[in-house]
C-alpha positions as a Python dict, from the first residue, in 0.01 Angstrom:
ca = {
    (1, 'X'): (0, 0, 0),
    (2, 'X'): (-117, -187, -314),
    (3, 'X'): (-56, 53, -637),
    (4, 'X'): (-408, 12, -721),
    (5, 'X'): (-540, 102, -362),
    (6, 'X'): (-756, 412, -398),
    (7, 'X'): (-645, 761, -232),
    (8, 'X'): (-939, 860, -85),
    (9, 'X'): (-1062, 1127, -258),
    (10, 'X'): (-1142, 1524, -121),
    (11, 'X'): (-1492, 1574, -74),
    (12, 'X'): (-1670, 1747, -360),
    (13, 'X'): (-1779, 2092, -320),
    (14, 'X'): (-2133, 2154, -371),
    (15, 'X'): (-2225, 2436, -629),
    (16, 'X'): (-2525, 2652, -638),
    (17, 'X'): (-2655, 2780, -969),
    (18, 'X'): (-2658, 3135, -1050),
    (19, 'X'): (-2920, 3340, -1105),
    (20, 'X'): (-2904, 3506, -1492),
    (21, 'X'): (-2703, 3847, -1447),
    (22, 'X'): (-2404, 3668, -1237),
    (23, 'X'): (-2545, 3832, -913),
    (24, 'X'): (-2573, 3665, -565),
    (25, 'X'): (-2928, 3527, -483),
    (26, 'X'): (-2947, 3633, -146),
    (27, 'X'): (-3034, 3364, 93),
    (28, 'X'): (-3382, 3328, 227),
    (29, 'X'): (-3395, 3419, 623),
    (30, 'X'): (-3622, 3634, 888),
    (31, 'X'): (-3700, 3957, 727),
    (32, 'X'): (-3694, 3908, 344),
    (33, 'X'): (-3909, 3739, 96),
    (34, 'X'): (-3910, 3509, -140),
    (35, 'X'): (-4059, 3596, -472),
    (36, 'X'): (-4351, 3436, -400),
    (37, 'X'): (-4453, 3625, -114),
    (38, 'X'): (-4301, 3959, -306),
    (39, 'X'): (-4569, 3879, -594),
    (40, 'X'): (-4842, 3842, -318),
    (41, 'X'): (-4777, 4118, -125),
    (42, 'X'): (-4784, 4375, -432),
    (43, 'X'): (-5146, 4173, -562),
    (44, 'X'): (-5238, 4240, -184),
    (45, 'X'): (-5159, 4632, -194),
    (46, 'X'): (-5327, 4651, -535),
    (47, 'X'): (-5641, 4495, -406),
    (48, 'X'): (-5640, 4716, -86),
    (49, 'X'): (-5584, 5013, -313),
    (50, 'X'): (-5880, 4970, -525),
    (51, 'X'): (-6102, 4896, -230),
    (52, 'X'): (-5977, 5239, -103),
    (53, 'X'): (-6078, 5386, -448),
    (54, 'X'): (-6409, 5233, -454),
    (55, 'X'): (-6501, 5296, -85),
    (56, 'X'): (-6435, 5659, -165),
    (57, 'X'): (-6604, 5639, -497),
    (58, 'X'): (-6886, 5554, -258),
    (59, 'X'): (-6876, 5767, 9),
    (60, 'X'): (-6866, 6045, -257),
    (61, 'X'): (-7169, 5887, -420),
    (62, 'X'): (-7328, 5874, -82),
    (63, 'X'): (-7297, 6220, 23),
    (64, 'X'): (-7422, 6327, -287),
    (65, 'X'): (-7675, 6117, -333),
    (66, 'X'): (-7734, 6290, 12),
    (67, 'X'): (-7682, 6659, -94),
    (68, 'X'): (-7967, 6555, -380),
    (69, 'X'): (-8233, 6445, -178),
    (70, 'X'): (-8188, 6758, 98),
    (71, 'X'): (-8188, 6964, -171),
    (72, 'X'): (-8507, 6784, -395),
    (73, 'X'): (-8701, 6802, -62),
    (74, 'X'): (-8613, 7141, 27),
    (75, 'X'): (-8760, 7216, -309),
    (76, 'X'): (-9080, 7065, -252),
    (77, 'X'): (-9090, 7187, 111),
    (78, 'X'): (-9096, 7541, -66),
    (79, 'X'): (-9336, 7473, -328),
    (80, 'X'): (-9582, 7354, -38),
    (81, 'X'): (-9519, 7632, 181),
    (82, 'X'): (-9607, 7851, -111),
    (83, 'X'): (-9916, 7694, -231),
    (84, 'X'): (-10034, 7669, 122),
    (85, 'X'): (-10008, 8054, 204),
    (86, 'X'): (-10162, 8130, -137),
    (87, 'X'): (-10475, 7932, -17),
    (88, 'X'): (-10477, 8094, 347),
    (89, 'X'): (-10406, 8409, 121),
    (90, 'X'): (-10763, 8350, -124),
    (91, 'X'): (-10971, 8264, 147),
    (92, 'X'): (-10839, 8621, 314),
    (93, 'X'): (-10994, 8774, -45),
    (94, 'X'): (-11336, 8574, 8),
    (95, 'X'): (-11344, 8735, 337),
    (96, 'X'): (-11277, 9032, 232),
    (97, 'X'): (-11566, 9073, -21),
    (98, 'X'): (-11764, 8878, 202),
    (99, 'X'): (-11746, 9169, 395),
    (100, 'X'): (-11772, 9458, 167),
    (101, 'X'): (-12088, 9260, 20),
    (102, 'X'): (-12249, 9207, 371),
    (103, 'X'): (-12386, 9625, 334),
    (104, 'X'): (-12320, 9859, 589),
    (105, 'X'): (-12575, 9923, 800),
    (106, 'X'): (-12328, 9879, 1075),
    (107, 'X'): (-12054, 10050, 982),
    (108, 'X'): (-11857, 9950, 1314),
    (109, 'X'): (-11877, 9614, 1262),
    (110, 'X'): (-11767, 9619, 926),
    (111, 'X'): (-11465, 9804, 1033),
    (112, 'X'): (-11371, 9580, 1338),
    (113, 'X'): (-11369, 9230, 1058),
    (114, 'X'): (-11164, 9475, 799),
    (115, 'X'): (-10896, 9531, 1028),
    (116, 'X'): (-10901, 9208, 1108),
    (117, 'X'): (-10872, 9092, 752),
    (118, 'X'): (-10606, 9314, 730),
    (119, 'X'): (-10428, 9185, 1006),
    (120, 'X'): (-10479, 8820, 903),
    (121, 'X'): (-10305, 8957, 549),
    (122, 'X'): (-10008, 9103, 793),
    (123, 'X'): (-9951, 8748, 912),
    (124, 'X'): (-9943, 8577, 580),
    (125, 'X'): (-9697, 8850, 447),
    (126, 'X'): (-9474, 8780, 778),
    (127, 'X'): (-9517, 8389, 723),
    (128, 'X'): (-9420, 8436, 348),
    (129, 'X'): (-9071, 8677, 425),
    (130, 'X'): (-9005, 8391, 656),
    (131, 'X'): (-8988, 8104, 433),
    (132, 'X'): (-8697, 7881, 393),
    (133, 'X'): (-8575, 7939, 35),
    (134, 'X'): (-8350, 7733, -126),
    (135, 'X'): (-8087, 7921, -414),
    (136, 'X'): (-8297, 7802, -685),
    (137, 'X'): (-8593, 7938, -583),
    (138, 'X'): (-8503, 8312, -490),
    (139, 'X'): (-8668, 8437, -776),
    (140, 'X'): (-8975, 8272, -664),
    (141, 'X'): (-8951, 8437, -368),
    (142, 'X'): (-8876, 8803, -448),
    (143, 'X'): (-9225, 8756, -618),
    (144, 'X'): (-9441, 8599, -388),
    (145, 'X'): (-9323, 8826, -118),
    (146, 'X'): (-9418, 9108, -350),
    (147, 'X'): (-9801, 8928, -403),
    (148, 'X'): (-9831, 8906, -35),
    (149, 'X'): (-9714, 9252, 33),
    (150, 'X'): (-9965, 9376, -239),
    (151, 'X'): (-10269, 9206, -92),
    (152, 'X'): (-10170, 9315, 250),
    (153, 'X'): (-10121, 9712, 158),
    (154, 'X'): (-10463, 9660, -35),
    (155, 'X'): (-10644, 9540, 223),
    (156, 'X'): (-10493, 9792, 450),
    (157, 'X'): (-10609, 10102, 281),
    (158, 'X'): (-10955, 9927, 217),
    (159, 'X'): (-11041, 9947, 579),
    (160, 'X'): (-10886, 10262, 656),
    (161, 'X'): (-11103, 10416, 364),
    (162, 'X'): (-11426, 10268, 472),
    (163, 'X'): (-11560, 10481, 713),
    (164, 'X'): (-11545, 10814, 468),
    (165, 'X'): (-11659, 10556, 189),
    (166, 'X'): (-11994, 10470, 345),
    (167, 'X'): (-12031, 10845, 449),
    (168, 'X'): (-12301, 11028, 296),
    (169, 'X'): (-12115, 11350, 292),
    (170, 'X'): (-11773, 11232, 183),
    (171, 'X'): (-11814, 10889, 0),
    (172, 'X'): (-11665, 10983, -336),
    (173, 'X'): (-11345, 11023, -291),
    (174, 'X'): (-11281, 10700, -32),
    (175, 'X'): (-11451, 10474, -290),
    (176, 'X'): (-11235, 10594, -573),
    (177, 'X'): (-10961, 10525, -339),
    (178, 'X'): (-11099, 10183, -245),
    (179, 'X'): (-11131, 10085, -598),
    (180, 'X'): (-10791, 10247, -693),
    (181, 'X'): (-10699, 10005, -419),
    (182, 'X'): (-10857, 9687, -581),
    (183, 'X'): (-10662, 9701, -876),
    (184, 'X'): (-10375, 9698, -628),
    (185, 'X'): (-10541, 9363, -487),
    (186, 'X'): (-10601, 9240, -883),
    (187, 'X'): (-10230, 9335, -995),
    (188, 'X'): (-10105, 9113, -679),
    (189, 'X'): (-10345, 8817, -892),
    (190, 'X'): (-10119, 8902, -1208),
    (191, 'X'): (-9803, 8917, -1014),
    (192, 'X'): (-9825, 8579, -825),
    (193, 'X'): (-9982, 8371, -1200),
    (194, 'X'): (-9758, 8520, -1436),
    (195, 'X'): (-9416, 8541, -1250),
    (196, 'X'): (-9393, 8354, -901),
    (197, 'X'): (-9541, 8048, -1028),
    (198, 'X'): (-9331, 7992, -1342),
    (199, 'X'): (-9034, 8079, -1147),
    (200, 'X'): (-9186, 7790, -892),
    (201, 'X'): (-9281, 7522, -1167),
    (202, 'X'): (-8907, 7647, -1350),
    (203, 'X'): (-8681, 7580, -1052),
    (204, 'X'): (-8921, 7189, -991),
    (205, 'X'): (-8858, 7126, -1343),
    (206, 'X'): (-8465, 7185, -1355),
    (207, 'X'): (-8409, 6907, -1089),
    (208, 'X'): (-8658, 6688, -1250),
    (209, 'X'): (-8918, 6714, -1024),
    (210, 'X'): (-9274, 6769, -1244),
    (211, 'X'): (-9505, 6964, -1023),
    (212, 'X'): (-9877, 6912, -1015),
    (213, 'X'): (-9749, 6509, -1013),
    (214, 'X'): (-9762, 6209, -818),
    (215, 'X'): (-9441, 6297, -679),
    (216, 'X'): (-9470, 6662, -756),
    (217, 'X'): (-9592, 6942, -525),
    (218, 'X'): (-9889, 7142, -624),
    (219, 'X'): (-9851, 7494, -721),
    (220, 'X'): (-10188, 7669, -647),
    (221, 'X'): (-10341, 7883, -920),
    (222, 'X'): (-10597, 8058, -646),
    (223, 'X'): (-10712, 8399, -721),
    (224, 'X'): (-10754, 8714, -484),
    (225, 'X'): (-11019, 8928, -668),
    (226, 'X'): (-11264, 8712, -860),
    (227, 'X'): (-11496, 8949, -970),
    (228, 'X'): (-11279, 9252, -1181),
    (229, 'X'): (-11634, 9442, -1147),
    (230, 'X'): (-11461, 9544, -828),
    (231, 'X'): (-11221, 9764, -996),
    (232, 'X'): (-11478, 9997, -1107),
    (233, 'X'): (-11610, 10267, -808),
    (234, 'X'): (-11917, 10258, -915),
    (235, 'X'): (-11970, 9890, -834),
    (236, 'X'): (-11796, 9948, -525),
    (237, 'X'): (-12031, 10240, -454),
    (238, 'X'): (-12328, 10034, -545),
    (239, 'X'): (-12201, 9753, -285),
    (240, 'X'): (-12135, 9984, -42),
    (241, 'X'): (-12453, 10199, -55),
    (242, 'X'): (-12292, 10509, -129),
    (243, 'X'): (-12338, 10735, -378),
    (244, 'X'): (-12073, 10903, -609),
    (245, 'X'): (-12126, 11274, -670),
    (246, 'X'): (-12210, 11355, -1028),
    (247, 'X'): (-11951, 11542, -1204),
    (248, 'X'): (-12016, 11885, -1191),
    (249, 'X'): (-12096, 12118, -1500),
    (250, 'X'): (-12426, 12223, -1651),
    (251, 'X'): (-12627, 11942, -1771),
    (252, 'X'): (-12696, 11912, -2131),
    (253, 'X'): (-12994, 12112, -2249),
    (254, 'X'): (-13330, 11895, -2307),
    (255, 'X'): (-13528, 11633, -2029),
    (256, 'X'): (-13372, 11464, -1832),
    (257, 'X'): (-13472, 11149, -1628),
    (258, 'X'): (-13578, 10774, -1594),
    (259, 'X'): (-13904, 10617, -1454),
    (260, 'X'): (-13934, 10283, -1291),
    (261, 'X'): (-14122, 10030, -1505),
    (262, 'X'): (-14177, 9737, -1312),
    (263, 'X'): (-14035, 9453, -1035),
    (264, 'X'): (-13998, 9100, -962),
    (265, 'X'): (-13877, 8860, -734),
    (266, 'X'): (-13784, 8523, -790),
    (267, 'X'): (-13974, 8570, -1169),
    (268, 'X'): (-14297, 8671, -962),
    (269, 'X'): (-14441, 9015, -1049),
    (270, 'X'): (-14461, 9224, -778),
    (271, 'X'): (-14749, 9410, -736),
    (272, 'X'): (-14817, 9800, -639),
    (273, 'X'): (-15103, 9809, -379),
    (274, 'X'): (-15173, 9447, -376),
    (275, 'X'): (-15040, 9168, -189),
    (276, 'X'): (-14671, 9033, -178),
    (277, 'X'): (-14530, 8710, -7),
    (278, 'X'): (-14156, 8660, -2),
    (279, 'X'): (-13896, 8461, 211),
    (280, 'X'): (-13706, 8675, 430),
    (281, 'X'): (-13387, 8429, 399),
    (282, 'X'): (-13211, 8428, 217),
    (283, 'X'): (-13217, 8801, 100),
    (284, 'X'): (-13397, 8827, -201),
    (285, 'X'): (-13303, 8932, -501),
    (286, 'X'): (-13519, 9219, -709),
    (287, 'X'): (-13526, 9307, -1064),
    (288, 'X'): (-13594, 9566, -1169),
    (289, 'X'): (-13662, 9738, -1485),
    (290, 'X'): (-13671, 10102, -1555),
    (291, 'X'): (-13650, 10324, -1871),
    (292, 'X'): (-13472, 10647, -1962),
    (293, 'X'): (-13772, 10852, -2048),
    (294, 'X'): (-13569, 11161, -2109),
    (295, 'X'): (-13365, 11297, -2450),
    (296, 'X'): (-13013, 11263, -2313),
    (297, 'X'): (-12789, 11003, -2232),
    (298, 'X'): (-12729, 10951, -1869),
    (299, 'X'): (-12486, 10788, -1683),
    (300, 'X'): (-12444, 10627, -1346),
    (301, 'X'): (-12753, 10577, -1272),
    (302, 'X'): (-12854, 10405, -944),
    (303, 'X'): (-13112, 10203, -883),
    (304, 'X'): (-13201, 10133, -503),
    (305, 'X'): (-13408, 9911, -380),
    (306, 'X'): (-13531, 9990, 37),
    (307, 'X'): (-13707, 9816, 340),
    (308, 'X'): (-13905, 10129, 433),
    (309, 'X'): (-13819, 10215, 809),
    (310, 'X'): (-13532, 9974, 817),
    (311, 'X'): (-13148, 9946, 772),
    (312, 'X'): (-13220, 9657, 476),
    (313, 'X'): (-13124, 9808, 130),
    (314, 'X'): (-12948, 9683, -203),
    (315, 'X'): (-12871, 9874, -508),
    (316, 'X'): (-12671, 9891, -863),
    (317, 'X'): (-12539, 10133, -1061),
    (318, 'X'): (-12580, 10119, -1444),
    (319, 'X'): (-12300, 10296, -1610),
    (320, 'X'): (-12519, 10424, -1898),
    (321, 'X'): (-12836, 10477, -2000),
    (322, 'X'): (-12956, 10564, -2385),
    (323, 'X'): (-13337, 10802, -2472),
    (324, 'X'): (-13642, 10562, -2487),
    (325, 'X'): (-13429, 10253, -2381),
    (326, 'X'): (-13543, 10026, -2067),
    (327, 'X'): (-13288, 9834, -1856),
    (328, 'X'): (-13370, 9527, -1621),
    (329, 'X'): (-13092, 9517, -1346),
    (330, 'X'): (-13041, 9239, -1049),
    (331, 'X'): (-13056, 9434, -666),
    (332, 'X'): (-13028, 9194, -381),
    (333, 'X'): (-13053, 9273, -47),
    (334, 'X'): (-12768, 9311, 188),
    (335, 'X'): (-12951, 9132, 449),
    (336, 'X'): (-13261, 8965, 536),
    (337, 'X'): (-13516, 9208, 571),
    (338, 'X'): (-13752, 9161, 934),
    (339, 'X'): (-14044, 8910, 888),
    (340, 'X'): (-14403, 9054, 909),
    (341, 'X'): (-14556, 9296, 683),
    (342, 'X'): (-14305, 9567, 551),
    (343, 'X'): (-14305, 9842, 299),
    (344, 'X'): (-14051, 9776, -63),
    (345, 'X'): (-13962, 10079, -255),
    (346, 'X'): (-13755, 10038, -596),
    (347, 'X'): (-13632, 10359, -704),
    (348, 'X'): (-13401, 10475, -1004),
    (349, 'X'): (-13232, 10822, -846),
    (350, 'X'): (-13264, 11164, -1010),
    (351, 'X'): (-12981, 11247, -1248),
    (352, 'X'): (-12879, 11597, -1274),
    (353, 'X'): (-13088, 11797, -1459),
    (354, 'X'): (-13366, 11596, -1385),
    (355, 'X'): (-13647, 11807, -1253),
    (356, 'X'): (-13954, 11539, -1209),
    (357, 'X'): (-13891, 11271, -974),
    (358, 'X'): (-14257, 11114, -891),
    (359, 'X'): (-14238, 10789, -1165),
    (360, 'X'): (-13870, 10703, -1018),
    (361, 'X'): (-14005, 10495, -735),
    (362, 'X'): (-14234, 10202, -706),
    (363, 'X'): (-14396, 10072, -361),
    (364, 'X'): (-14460, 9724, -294),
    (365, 'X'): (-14635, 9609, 25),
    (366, 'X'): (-14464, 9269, 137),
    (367, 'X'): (-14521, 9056, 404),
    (368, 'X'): (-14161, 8861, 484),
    (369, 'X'): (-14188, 8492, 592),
}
């Protein structure tokens, strides 16, 4: 072998370069992951995580949103309910002085549609104790239930006073009573306006929702007695036909009395002896004017106006009456008087300690068309 022949050489060993640190990179193989796919999988977990976050973010929204609109609506459900009882409730009023205002020359009949009024009330005061009421409306409700429960205890003792009311023996007493009652009936008016409502509107307006609106319910503002007149027992005497006993005692020393002056229908004189035409429908309307021709004041005086031989009457009570003053006053009819020729007396009543009567009434002869 030549001196300069070549040995072969070893084979050179192939080195791999360290990671920093001196550790071992473990080799890549089933199971483990390069960095690479370590970097992508933690991005992929991240994403996933916030999708979670916002899907629940969502859902909470969602069911919210949900619990918002059930509630809003349940709102507005109430506030309907509400205003729509109140209205069945009003009409039950109109009804009611329909009634009372229709006379009573049939007193059974008027009893048999006031306990039917009454019992219409019952049902609106059952319908109104079982509402749906959401939390925010309970105050609302411990107030409507006590309008409804006014009207219906009102209207209640109305009828069952009636009969002694329109008695001719007994009336004064039941018609105090009846209009003791109306300011019952009034005070339910004053309960529902001044503390239901604004407890209504209150509750609408702390979710946002503006009542009376486009999108807002209505709140009725209805009322149960319109006329306060009503309150007073000698209106509800002079709408009945009864008569309310003078107080007792000795009348005051001097004359005593009124005379009746003069009547008219319709701004037609009427006149004594001669010859009257009127409309039997609708009922007309008299007025009448009378004057105290005594030296003392009187008061409650009635003035009645009668279809001689017939159940047709009107009259009003004037609550005082002053020495050498005269007083026009409005008496309609009740009802429509029978057509054909009829006999109209207009008469202001004795007061106690009046001792002439004969100028108190005034005859008419009319023929009813």
């Amino acid at each position: 072998m030549s001196f300069f022949d070549e040995a072969d050489e070893p084979p050179t060993e192939q080195r791999t370069t360290r990671p920093p640190g001196g550790g071992r990179r473990p080799p890549a193989g089933p199971g483990r992951r390069t960095p690479g796919e370590q970097q992508a999988f933690l991005v992929r977990r991240l994403v996933a995580g916030t999708l979670l976050v916002v899907v629940v973010i969502l859902v909470a929204l969602g069911i919210h949103g949900c619990e918002v609109s059930q509630r809003n609506t349940a709102l507005k459900d109430y506030a309907n309910s509400a205003a729509a009882l109140i209205q069945r409730s009003d009409q039950t009023g109109k009804n009611l002085f329909t009634e009372l205002s229709g006379g009573t020359s049939n007193v059974t009949t008027l009893q048999t549609q006031l306990n039917q009024t009454a019992m219409d009330a019952a049902g609106e005061l059952s319908d109104v104790q079982n509402l749906s009421v959401p939390d925010e409306m309970k105050t609302a409700q411990q107030n409507l239930v006590l309008t409804f429960a006014m009207r219906h205890d009102g209207v209640l003792q109305v009828a069952g006073n009636i009969q002694q009311a329109t008695s001719k023996s007994s009336s004064g007493d039941a018609v105090n009573l009846i209009a003791a009652e109306m300011g019952r009936l009034y005070a339910s008016d004053v309960v529902y306006k001044d503390y239901a409502t604004p407890a209504i509107a209150a509750a609408l307006h702390g979710v946002g929702i503006v009542p009376n609106s486009a999108n807002g319910p209505a709140i009725s503002g209805g009322q149960f007695v319109e006329d306060i007149q009503w309150l007073t027992p000698s209106f509800v005497a002079s709408k009945l036909g009864a008569t309310i006993p003078a107080a007792r005692g000795k009348p005051a020393p001097g004359v005593h009395g009124h005379r009746m002056v003069s009547c008219s229908v319709a701004g037609t004189a009427l006149v004594v002896g001669g010859t009257n035409t009127l409309p039997a429908s609708p009922p007309p309307e008299f007025s009448c004017t009378f004057q105290n021709d005594g030296q003392n004041n009187e008061t409650s005086v009635v003035v009645k106006v009668q279809v001689t031989g017939t159940s047709v009457s009107g009259q009003t009570v004037v609550p005082q009456t002053i020495p050498g003053q005269q007083y026009t006053v409005n008496v309609p009819l009740a009802t429509s008087p029978p057509t054909g020729s009829q006999t109209v007396s207009a008469t202001v009543e004795q007061v106690p300690g009046e001792t002439t009567t004969t100028h108190n009434t005034l005859t008419f002869p009319v023929t009813f068309h």
